[in-house]
Jmol script that loads the backbone (N, CA, C; Angstrom):
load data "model"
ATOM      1  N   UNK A   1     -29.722   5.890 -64.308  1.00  0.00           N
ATOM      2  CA  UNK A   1     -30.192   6.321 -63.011  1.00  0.00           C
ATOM      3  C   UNK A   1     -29.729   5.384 -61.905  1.00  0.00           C
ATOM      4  N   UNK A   2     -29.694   4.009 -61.882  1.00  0.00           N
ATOM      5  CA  UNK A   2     -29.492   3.129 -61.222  1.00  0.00           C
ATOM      6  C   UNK A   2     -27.738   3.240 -61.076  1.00  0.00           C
ATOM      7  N   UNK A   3     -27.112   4.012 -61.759  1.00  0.00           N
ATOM      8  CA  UNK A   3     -25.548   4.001 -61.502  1.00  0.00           C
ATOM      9  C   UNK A   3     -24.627   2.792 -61.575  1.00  0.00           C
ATOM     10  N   UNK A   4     -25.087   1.718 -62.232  1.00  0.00           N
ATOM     11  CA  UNK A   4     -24.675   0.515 -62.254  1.00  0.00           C
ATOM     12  C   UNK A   4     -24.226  -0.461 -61.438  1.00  0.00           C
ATOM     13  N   UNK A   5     -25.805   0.093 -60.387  1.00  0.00           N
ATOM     14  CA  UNK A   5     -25.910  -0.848 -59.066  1.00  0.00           C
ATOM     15  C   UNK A   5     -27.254  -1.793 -58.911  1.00  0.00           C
ATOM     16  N   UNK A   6     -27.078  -3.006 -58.340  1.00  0.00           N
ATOM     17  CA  UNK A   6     -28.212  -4.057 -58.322  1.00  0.00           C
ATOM     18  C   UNK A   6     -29.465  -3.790 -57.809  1.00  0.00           C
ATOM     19  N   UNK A   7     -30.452  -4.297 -58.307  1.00  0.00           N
ATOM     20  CA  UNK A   7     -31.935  -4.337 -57.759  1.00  0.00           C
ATOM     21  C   UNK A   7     -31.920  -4.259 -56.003  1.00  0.00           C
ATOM     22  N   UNK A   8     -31.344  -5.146 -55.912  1.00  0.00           N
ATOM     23  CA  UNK A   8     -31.243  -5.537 -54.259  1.00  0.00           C
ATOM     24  C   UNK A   8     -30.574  -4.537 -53.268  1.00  0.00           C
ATOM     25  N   UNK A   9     -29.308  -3.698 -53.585  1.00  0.00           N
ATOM     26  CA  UNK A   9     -29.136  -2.871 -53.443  1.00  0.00           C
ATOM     27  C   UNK A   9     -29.797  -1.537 -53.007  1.00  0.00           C
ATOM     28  N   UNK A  10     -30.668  -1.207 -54.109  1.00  0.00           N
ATOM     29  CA  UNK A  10     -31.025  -0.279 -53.885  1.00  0.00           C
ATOM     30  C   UNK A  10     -32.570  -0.299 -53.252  1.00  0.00           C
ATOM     31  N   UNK A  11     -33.112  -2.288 -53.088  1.00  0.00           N
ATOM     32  CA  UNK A  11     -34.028  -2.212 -51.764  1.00  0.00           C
ATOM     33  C   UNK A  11     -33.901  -1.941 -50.549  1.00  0.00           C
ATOM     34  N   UNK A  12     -31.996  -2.746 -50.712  1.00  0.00           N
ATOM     35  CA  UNK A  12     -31.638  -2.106 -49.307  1.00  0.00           C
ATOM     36  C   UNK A  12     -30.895  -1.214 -48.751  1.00  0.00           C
ATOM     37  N   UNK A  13     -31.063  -0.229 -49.600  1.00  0.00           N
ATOM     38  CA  UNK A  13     -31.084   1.241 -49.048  1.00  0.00           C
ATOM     39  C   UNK A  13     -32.186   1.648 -48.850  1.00  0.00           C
ATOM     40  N   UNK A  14     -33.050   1.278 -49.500  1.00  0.00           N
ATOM     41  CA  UNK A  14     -34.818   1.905 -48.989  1.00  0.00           C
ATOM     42  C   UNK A  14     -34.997   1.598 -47.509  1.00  0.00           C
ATOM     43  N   UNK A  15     -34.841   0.327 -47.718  1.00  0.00           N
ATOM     44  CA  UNK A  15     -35.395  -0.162 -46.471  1.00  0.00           C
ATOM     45  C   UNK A  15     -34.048   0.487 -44.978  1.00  0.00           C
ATOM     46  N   UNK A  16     -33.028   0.321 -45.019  1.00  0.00           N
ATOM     47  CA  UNK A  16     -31.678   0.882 -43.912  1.00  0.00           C
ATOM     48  C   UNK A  16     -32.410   2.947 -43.862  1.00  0.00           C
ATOM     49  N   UNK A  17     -32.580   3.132 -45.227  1.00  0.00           N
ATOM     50  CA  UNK A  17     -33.412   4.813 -44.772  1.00  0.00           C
ATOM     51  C   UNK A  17     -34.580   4.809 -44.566  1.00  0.00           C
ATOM     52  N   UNK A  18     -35.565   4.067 -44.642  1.00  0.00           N
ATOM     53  CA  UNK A  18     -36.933   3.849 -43.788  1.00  0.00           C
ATOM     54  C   UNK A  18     -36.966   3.611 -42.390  1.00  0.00           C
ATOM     55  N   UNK A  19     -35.972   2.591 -42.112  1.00  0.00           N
ATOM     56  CA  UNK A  19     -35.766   1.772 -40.775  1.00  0.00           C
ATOM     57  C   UNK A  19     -35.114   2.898 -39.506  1.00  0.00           C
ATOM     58  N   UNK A  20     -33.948   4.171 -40.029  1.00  0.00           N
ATOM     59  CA  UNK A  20     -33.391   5.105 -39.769  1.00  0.00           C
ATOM     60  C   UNK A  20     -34.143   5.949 -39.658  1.00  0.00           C
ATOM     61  N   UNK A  21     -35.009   6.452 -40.495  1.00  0.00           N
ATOM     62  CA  UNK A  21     -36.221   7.402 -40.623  1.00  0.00           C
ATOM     63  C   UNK A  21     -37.070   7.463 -39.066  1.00  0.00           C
ATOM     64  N   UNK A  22     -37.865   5.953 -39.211  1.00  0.00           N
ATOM     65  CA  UNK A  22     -38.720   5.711 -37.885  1.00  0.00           C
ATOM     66  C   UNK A  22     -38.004   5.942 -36.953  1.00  0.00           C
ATOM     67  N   UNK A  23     -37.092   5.297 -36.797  1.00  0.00           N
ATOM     68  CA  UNK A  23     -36.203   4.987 -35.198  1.00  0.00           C
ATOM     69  C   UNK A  23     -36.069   6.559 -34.735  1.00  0.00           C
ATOM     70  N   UNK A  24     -35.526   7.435 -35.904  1.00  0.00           N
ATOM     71  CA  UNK A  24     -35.113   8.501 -35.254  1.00  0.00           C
ATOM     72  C   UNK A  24     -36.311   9.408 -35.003  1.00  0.00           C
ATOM     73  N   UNK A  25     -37.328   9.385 -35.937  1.00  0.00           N
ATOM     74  CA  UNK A  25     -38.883   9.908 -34.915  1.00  0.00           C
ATOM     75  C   UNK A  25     -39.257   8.962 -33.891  1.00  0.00           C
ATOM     76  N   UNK A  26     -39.380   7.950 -33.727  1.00  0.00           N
ATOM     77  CA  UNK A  26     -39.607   7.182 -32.644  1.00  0.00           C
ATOM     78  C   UNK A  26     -38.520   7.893 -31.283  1.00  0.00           C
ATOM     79  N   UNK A  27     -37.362   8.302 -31.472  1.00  0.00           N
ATOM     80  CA  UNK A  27     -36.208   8.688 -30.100  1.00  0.00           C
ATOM     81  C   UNK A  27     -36.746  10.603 -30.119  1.00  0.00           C
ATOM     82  N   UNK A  28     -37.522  10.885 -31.407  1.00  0.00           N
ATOM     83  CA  UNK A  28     -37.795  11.993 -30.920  1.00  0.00           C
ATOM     84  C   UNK A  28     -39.058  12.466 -30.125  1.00  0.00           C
ATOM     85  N   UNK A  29     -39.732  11.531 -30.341  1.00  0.00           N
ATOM     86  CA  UNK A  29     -40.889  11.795 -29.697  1.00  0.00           C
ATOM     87  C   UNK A  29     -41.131  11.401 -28.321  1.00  0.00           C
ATOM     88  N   UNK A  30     -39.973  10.433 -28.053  1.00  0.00           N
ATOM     89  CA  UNK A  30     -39.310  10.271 -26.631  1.00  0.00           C
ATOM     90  C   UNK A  30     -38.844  11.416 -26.062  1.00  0.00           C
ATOM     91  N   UNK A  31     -38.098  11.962 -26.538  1.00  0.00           N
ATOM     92  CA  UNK A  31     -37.362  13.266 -25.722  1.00  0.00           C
ATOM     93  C   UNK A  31     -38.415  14.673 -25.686  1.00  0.00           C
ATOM     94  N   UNK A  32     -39.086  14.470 -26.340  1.00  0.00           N
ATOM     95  CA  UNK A  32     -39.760  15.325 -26.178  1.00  0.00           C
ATOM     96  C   UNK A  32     -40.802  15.640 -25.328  1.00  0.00           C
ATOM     97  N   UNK A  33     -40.964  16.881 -24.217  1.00  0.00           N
ATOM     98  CA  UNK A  33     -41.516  17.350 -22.825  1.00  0.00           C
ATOM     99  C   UNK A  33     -43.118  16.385 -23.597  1.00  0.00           C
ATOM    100  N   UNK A  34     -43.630  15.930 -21.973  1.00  0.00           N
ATOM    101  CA  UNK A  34     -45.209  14.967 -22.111  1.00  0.00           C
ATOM    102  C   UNK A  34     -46.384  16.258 -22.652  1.00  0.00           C
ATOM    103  N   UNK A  35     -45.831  17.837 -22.465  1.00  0.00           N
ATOM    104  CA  UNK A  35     -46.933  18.638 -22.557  1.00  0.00           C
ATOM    105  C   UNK A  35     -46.744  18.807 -24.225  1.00  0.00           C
ATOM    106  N   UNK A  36     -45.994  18.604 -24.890  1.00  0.00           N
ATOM    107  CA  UNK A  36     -46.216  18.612 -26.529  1.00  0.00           C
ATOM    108  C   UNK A  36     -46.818  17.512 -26.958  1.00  0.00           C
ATOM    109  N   UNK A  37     -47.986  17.351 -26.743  1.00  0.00           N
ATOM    110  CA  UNK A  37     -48.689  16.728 -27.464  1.00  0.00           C
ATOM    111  C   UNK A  37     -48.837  16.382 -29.168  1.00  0.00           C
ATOM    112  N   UNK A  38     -48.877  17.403 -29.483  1.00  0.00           N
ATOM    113  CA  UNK A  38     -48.841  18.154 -31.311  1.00  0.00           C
ATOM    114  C   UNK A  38     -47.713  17.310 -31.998  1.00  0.00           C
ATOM    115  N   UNK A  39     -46.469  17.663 -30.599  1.00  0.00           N
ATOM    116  CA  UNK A  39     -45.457  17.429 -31.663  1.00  0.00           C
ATOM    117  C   UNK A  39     -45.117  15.762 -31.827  1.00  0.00           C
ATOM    118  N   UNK A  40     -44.966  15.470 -30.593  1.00  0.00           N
ATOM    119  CA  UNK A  40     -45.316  13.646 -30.383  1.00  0.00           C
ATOM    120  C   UNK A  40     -45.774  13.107 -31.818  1.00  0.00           C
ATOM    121  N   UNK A  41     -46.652  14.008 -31.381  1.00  0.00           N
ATOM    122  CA  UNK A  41     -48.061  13.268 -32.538  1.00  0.00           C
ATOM    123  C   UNK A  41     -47.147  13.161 -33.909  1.00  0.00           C
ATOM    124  N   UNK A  42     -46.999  14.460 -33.984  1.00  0.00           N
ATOM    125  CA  UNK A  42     -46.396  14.513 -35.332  1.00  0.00           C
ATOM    126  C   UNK A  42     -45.446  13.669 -36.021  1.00  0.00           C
ATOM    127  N   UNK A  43     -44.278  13.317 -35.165  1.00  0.00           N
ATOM    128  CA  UNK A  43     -43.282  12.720 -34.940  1.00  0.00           C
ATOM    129  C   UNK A  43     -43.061  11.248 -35.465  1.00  0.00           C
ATOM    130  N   UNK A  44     -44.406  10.495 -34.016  1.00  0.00           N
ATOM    131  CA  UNK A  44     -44.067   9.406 -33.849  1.00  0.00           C
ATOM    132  C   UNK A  44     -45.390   8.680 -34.682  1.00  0.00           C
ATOM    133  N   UNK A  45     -46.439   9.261 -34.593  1.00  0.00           N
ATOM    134  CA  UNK A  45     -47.765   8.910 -35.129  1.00  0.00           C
ATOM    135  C   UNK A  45     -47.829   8.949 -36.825  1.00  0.00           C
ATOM    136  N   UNK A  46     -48.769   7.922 -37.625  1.00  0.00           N
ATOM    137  CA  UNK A  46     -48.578   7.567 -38.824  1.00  0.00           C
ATOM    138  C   UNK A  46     -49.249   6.679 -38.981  1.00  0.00           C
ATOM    139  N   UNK A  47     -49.095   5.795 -39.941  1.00  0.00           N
ATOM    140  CA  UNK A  47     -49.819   4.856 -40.691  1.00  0.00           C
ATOM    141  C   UNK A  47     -48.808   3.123 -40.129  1.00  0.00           C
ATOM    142  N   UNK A  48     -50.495   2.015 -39.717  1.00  0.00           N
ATOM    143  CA  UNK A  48     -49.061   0.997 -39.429  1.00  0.00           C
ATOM    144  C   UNK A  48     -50.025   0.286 -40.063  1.00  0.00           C
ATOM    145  N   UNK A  49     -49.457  -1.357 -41.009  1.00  0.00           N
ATOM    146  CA  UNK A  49     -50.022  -2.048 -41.590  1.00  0.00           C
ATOM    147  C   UNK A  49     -49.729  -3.468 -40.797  1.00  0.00           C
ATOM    148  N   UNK A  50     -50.563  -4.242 -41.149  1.00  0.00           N
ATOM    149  CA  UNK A  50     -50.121  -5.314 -40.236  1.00  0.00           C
ATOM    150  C   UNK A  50     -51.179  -6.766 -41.117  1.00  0.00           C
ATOM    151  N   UNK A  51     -50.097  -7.597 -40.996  1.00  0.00           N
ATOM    152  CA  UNK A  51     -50.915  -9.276 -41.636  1.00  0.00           C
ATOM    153  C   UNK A  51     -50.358 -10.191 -40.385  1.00  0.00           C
ATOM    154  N   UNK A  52     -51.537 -11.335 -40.196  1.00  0.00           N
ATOM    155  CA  UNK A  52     -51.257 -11.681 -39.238  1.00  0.00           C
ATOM    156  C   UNK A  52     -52.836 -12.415 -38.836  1.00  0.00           C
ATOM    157  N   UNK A  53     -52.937 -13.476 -37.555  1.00  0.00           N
ATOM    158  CA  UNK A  53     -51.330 -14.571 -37.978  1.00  0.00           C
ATOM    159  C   UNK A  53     -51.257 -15.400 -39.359  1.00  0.00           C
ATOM    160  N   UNK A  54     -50.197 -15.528 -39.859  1.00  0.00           N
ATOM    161  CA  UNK A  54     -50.211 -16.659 -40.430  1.00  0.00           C
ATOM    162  C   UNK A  54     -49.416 -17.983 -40.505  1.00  0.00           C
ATOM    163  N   UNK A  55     -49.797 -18.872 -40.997  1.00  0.00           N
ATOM    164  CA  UNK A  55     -48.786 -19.963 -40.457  1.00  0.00           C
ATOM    165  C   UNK A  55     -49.147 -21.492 -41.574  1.00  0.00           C
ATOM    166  N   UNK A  56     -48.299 -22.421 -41.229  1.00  0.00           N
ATOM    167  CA  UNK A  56     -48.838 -23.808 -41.907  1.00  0.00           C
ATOM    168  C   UNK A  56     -48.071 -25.014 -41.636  1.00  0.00           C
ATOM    169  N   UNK A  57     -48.900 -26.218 -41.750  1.00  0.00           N
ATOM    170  CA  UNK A  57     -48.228 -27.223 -40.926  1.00  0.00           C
ATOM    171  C   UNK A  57     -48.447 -28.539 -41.734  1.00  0.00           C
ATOM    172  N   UNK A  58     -47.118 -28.988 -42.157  1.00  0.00           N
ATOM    173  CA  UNK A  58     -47.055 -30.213 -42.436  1.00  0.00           C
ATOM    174  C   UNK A  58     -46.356 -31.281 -41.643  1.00  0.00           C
ATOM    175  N   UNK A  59     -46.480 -32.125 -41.751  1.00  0.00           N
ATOM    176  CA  UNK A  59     -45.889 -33.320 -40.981  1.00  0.00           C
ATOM    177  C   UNK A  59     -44.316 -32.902 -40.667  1.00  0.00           C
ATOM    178  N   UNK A  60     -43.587 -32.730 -41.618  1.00  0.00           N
ATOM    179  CA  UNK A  60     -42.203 -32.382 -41.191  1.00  0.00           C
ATOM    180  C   UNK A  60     -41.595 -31.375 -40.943  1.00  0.00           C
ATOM    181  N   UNK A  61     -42.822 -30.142 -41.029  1.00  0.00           N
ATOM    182  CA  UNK A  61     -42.299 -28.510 -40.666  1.00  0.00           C
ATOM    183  C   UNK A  61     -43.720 -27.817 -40.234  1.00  0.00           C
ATOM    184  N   UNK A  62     -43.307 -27.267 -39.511  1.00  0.00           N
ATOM    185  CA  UNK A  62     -44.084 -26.364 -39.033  1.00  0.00           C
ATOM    186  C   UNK A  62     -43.827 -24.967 -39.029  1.00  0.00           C
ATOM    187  N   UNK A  63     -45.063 -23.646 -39.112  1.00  0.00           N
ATOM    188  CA  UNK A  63     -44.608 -22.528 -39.295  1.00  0.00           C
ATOM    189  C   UNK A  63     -45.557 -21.718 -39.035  1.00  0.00           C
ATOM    190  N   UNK A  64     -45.409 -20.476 -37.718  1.00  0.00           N
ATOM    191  CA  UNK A  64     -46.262 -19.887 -37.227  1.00  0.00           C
ATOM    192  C   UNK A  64     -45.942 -18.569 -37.213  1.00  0.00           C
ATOM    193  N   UNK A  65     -46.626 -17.737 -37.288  1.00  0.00           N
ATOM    194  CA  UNK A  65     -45.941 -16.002 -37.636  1.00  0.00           C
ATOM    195  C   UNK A  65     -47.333 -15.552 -37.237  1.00  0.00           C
ATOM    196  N   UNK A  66     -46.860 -14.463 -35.957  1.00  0.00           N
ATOM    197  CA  UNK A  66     -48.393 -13.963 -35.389  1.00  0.00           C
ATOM    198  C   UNK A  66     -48.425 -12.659 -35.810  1.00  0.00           C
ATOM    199  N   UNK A  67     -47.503 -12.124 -36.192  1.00  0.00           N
ATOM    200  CA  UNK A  67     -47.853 -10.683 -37.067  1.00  0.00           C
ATOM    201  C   UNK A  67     -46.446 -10.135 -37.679  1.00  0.00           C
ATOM    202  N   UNK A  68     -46.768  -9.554 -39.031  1.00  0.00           N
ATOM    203  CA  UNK A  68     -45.882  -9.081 -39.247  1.00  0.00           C
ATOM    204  C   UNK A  68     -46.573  -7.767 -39.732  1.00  0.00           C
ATOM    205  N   UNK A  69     -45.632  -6.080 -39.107  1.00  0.00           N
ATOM    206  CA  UNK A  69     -46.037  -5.104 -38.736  1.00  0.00           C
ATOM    207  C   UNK A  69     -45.039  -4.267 -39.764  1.00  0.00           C
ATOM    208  N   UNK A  70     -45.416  -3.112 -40.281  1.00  0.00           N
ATOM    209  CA  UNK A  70     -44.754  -2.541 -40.971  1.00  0.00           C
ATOM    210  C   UNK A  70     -45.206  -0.800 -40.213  1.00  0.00           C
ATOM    211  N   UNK A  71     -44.866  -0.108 -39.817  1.00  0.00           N
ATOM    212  CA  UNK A  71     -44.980   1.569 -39.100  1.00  0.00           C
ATOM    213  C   UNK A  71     -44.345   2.292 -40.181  1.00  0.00           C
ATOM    214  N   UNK A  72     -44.846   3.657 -40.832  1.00  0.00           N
ATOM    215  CA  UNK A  72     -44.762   4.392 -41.537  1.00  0.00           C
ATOM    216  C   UNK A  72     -45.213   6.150 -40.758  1.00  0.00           C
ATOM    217  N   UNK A  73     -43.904   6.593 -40.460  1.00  0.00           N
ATOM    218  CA  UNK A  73     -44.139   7.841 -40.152  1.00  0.00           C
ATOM    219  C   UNK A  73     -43.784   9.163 -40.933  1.00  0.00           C
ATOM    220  N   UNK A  74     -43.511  10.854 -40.582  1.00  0.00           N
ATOM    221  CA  UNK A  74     -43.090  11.134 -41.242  1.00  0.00           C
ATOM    222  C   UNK A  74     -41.514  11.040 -41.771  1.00  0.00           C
ATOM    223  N   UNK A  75     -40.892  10.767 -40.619  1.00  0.00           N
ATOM    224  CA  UNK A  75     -39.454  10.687 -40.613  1.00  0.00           C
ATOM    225  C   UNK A  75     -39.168   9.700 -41.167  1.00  0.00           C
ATOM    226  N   UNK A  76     -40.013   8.537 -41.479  1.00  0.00           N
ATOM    227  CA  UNK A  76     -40.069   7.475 -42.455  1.00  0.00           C
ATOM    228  C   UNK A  76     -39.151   7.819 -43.715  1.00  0.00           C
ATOM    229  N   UNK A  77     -39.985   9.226 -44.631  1.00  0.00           N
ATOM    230  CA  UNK A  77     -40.146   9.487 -45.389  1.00  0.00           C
ATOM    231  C   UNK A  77     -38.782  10.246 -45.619  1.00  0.00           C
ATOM    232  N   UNK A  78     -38.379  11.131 -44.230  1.00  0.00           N
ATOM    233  CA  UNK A  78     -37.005  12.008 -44.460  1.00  0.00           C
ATOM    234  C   UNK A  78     -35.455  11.045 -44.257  1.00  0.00           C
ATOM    235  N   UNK A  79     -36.131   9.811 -43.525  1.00  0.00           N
ATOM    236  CA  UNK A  79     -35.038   9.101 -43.513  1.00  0.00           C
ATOM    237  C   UNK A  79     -34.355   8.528 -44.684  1.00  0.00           C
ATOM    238  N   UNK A  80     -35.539   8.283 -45.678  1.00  0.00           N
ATOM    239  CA  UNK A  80     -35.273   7.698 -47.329  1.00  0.00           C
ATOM    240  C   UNK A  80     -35.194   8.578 -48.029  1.00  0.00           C
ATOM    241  N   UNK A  81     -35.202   9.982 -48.027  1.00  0.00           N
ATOM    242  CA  UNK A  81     -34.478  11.280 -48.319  1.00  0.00           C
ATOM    243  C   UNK A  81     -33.613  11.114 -48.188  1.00  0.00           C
ATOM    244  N   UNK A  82     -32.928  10.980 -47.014  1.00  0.00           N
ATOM    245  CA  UNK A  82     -31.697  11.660 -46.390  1.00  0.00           C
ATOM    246  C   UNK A  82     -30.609  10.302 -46.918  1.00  0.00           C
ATOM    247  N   UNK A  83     -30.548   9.424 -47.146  1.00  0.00           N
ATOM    248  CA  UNK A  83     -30.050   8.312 -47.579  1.00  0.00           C
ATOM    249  C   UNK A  83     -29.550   8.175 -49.031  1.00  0.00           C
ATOM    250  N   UNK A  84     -30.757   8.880 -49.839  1.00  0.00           N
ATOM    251  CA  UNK A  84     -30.628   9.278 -51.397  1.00  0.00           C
ATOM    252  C   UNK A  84     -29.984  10.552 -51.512  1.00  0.00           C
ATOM    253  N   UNK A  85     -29.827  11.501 -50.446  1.00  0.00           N
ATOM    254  CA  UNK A  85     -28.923  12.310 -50.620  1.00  0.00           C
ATOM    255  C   UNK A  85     -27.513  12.224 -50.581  1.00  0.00           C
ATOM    256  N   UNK A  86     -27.457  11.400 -49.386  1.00  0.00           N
ATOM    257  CA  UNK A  86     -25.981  10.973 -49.174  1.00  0.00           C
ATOM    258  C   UNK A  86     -25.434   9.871 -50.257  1.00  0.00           C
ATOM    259  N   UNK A  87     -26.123   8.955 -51.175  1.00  0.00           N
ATOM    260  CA  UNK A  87     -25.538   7.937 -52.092  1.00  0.00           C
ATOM    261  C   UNK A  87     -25.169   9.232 -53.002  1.00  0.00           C
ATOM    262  N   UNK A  88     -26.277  10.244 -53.010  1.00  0.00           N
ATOM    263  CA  UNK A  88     -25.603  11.471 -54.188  1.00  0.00           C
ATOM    264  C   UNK A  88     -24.116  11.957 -54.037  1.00  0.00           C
ATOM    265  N   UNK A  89     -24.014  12.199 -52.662  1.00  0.00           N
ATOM    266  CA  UNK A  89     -22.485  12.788 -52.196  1.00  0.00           C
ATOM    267  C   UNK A  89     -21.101  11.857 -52.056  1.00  0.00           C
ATOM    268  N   UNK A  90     -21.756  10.956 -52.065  1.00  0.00           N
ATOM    269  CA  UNK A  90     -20.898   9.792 -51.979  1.00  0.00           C
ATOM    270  C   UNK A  90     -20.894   8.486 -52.982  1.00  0.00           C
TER     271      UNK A  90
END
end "model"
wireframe off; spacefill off
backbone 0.3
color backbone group
């Protein structure tokens, strides 16, 4: 199944068709007239997870991270479709 390609690989295709997924509901729910409400919604709205802050400090390093955010929409989901389709065709 893996086609005799690496672990890492094929995280980062998850992640390049997740990242593709959002962006392109995120530009659609932009273009779309302020009176579609529904569809906005649909679009751009979803599930977001978030940790935060965290950080730690020793004498010779320091390290502060005030959130790290992860957004999950539907196009999330068609973007990591559409990615596994195309490794099929290609």
């Amino acid at each position: 199944m893996l086609h005799g390609r690496s672990t890492s690989f094929w995280i980062f295709i998850a992640l390049a068709g997740m990242i593709t997924g959002t962006v392109f509901g995120e530009a659609i729910s932009v273009v779309l007239p302020d009176n579609s409400v529904a569809l906005k919604q649909f679009f751009s709205g979803g599930a977001e997870f978030s940790i935060g802050p965290l950080g730690f400090d020793i004498h010779i390093l320091r390290f502060h991270l005030t959130e790290i955010a992860v957004k999950l929409n539907i196009m999330t989901f068609a973007g990591l479709l559409a990615v596994g389709v195309l490794y099929k065709w290609f």
